[in-house]
C-alpha positions as CSV (number, residue, x, y, z in Angstrom):
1,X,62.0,-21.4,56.8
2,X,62.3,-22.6,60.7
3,X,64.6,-19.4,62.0
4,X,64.5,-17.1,59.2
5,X,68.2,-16.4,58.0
6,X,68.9,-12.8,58.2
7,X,71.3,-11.2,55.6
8,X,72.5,-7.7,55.5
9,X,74.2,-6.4,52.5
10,X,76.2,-3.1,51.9
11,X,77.0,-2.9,48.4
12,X,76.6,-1.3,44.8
13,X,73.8,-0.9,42.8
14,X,73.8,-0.5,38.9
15,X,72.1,-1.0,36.1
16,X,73.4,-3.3,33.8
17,X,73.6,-2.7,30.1
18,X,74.6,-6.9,28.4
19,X,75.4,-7.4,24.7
20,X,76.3,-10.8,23.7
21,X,78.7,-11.2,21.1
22,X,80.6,-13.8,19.1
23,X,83.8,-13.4,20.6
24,X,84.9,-10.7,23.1
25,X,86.7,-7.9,21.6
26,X,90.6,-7.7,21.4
27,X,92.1,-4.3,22.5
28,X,91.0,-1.9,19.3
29,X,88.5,-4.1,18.2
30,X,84.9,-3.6,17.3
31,X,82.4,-6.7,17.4
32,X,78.9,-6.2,16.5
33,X,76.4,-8.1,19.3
34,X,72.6,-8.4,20.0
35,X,70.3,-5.9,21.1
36,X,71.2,-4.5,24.4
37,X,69.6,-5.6,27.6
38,X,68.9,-2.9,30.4
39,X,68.6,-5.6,33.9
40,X,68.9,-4.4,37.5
41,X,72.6,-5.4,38.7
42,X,75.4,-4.5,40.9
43,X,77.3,-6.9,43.0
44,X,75.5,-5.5,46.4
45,X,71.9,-6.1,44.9
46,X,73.0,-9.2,42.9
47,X,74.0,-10.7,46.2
48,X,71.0,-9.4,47.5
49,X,68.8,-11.0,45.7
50,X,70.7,-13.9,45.3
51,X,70.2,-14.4,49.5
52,X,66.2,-13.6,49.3
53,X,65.7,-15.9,46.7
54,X,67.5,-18.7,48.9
55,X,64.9,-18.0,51.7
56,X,66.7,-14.9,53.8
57,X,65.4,-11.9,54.6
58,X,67.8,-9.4,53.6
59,X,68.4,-5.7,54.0
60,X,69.8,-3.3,51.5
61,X,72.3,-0.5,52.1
62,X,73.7,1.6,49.5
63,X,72.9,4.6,47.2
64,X,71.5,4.9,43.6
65,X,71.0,8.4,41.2
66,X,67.9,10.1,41.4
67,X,67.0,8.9,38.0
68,X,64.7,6.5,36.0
69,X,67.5,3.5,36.6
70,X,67.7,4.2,40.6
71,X,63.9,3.9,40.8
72,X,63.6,0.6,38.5
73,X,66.7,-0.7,40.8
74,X,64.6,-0.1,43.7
75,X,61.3,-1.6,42.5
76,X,63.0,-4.5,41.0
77,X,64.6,-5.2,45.1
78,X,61.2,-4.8,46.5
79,X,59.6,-7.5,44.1
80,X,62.2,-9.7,45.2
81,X,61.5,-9.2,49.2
82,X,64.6,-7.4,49.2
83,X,64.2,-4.2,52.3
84,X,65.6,-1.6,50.4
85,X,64.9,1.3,53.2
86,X,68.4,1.6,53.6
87,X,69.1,2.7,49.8
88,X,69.7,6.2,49.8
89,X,68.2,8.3,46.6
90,X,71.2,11.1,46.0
91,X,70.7,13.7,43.5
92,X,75.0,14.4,43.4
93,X,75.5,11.4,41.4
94,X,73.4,9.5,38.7
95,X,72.9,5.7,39.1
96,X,75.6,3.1,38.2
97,X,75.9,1.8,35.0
98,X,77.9,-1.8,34.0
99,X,78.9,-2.5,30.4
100,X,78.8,-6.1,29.9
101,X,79.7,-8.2,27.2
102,X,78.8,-12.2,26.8
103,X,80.7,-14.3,24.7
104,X,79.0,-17.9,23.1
105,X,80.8,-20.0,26.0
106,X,79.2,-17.8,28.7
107,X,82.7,-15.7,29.5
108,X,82.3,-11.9,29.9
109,X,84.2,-8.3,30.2
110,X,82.5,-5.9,32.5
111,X,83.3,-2.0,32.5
112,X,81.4,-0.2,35.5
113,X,80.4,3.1,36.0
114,X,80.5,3.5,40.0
115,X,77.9,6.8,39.6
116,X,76.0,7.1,43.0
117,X,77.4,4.3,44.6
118,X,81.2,6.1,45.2
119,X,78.3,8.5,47.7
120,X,78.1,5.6,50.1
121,X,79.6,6.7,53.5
122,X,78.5,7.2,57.2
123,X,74.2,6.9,56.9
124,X,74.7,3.8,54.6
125,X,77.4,2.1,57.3
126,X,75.3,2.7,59.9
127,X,72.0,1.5,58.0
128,X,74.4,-1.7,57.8
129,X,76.2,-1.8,61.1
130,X,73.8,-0.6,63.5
131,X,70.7,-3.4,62.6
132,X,70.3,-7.0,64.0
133,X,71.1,-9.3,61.2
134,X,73.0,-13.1,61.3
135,X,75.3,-12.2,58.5
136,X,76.7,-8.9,57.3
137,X,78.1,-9.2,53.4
138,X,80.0,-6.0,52.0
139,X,80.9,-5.9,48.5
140,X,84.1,-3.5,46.9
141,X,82.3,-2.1,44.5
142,X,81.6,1.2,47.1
143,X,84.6,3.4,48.8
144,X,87.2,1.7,50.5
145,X,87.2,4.1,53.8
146,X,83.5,2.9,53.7
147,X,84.4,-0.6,53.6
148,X,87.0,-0.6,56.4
149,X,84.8,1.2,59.0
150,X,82.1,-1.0,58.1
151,X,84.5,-3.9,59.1
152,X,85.5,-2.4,62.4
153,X,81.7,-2.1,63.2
154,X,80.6,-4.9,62.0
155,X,82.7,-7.9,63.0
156,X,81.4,-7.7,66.9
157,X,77.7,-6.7,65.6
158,X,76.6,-9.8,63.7
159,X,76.1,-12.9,65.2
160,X,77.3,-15.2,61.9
161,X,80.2,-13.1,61.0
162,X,81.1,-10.7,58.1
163,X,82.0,-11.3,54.9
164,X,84.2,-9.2,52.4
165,X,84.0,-10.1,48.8
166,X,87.0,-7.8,48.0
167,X,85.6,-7.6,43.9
168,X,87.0,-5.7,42.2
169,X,90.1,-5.7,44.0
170,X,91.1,-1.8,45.2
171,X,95.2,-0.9,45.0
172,X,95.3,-1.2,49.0
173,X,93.7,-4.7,49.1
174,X,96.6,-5.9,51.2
175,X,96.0,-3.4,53.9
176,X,92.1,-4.1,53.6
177,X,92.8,-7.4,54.9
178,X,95.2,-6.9,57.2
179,X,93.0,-4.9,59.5
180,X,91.3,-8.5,60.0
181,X,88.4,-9.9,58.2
182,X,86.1,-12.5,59.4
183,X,85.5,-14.1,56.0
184,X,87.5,-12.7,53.0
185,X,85.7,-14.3,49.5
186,X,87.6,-13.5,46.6
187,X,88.5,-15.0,43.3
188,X,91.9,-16.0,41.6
189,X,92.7,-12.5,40.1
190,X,91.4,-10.7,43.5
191,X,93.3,-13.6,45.5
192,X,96.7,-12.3,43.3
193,X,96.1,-9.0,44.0
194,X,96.0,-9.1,47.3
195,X,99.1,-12.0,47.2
196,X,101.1,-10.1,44.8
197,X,101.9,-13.3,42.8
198,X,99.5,-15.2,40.1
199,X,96.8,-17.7,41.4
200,X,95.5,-20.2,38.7
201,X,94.2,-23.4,39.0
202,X,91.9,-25.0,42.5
203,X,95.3,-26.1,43.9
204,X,97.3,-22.6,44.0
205,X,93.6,-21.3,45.3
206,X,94.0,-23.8,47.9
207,X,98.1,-22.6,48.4
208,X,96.5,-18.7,48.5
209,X,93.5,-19.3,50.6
210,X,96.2,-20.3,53.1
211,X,98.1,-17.5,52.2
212,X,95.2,-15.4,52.7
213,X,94.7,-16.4,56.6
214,X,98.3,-15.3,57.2
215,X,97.6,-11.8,55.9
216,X,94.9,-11.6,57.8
217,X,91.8,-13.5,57.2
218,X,90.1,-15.5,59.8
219,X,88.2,-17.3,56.8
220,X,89.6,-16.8,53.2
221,X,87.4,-18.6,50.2
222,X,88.9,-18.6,46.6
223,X,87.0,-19.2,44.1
224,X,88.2,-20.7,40.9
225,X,85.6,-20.9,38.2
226,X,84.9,-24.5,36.6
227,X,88.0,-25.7,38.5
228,X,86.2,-25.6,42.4
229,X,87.1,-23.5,45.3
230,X,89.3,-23.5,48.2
231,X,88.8,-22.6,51.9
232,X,91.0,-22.3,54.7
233,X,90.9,-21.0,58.1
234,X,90.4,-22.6,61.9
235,X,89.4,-26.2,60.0
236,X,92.5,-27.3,57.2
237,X,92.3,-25.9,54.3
238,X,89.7,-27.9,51.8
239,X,89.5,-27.8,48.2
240,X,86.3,-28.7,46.8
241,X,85.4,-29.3,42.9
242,X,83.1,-27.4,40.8
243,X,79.4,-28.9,40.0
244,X,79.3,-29.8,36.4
245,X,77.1,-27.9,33.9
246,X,76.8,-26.6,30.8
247,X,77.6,-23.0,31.0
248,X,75.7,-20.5,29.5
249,X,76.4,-17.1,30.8
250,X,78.8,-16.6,34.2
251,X,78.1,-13.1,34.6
252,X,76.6,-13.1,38.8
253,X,77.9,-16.1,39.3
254,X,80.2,-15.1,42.3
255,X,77.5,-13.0,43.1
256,X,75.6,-15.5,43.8
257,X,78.1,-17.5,45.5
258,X,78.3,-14.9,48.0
259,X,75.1,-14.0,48.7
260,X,74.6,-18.3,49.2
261,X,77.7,-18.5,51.6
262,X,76.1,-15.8,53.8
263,X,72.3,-17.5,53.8
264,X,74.1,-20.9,54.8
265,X,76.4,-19.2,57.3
266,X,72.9,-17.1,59.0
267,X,71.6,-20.9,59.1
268,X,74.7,-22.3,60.9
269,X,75.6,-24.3,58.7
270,X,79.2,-25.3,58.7
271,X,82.2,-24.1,56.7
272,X,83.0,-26.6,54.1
273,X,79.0,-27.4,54.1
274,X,78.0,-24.1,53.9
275,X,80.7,-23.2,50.8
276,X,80.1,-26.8,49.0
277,X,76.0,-25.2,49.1
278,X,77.6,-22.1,47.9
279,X,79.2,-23.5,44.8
280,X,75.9,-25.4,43.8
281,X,74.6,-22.2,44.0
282,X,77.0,-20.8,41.5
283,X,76.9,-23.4,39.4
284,X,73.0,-23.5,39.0
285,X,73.3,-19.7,37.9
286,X,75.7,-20.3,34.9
287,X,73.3,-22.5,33.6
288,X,70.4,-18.8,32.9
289,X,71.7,-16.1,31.1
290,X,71.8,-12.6,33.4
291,X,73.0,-11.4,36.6
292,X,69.6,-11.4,38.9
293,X,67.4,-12.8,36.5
294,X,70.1,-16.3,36.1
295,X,69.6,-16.5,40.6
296,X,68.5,-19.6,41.7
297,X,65.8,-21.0,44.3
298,X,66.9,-24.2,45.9
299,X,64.5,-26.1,44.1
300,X,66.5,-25.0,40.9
301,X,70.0,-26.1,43.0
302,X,68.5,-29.7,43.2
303,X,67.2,-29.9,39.8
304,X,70.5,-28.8,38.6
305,X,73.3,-30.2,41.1
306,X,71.2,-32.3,43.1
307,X,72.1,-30.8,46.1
308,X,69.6,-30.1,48.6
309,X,69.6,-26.4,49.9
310,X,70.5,-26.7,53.4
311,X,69.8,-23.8,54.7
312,X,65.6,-24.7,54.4
């Protein structure tokens, strides 16, 4: 790649634990499933990898347990080109763990066990703050003081901009993004958290990406599943509509959004270009079952959306 996109990402790691079942459980319930699946996961190394695999290099920051997980974790972002120097091994907490379970239409429930990644704090932010990168990409699923002074650090440091992907949404999401945010991702439950009213459907995204700039956002992205996404911010807000496909498992999917939007955004690519490449990204990676392992390449993007990568 001519100018090398470079993607910075401070984030979770965890080791993912996926049963697919019939149906997902009701409150009470039990459902027998398949044979469990141990994959490396995380939103910070899903996005991660998502970015490397779409021709970035990318830098890791974060923490894992000093445990068999942390170490496959590790060796599994290394085989991917991931540089995962700035991982710090802590013996204080074991590794994160997420529970997932996949329904037949591809839905899923999630249940995460933060482990070593509530540890990350000042060595981590500066592993992430202090480097030369394009794009920074943080990830919620790490301390919220750790996300806010990574924000104030950030948002001068990075030439591309920085990008929140406020998932899961913390009680104080509001107050995360009124301290500013260069580009807020976030999906229609995290959008309503933050809101305090109910987003559903592309054209309330579209109503709360707006919404979104006035509490704080420069750049605010809603995502919407198989309905599209919106984005608003120094341009008018667009809506654009989700790639068709057949569906098979959705866990990663905004994972991979994200760590797409910040590749396209380190190759200059424009905002409504850079989130339509985002989106094909997505969509490709609903078609594979698992998190990291469903990750596209572009040539996968154009053999399933036939959108040509942009970023290449």
């Amino acid at each position: 790649m001519r100018n090398r996109p470079r993607v910075t990402v401070l984030g979770s790691l965890n080791m993912d634990i996926s049963v697919t079942v019939p149906r997902l459980p009701e409150p009470g319930a039990t459902v027998l499933g398949s044979a469990a699946r141990f994959t490396p996961g995380g939103k910070g190394a899903n996005q991660a990898v998502a970015a490397a695999r779409l021709g970035a290099g990318v830098r890791m920051a974060g923490c894992v347990g000093d445990d068999d997980f942390g170490r496959r974790l590790l060796a599994g972002l290394r085989a991917e080109g991931v540089n995962a120097d700035g991982v710090r091994v802590t013996a204080d907490a074991p590794t994160g763990l997420a529970m997932i379970s996949v329904d037949l239409a591809g839905e899923n429930i999630i249940t995460v066990a933060p482990g070593a990644n509530h540890e990350v704090g000042a060595a981590e932010i500066e592993v992430a703050a202090g480097g030369s990168g394009d794009v920074l990409v943080i990830c919620a699923e790490i301390p919220v003081p750790a996300i806010k002074v990574a924000l104030a650090r950030a948002t001068p440091a990075q030439a591309a901009g920085c990008i929140l992907n406020l998932a899961p949404a913390p009680p104080d999401a509001a107050g995360v993004v009124a301290a500013g945010v260069d580009w807020l991702v976030v999906n229609e439950t995290e959008a309503a958290a933050v809101l305090g009213r109910a987003v559903s459907g592309l054209a309330e995204a579209g109503q709360a990406a707006a919404a979104l700039i006035a509490a704080g956002a420069r750049h605010a992205v809603v995502t919407a599943g198989a309905h599209g996404v919106a984005l608003a911010g120094p341009d008018p807000t667009a809506t654009i509509g989700a790639f068709r496909v057949d569906a098979v498992d959705t866990v990663g999917a905004g994972d991979t959004f994200v760590g797409a939007l910040a590749v396209a955004l380190a190759a200059g690519i424009p905002a409504a270009e850079a989130v339509r490449a985002a989106s094909a990204a997505a969509a490709t990676a609903v078609t594979r079952p698992g998190a990291q392992a469903g990750m596209p390449r572009p040539a996968d993007i154009l053999a399933t959306t036939g959108l040509v990568w942009p970023a290449g």
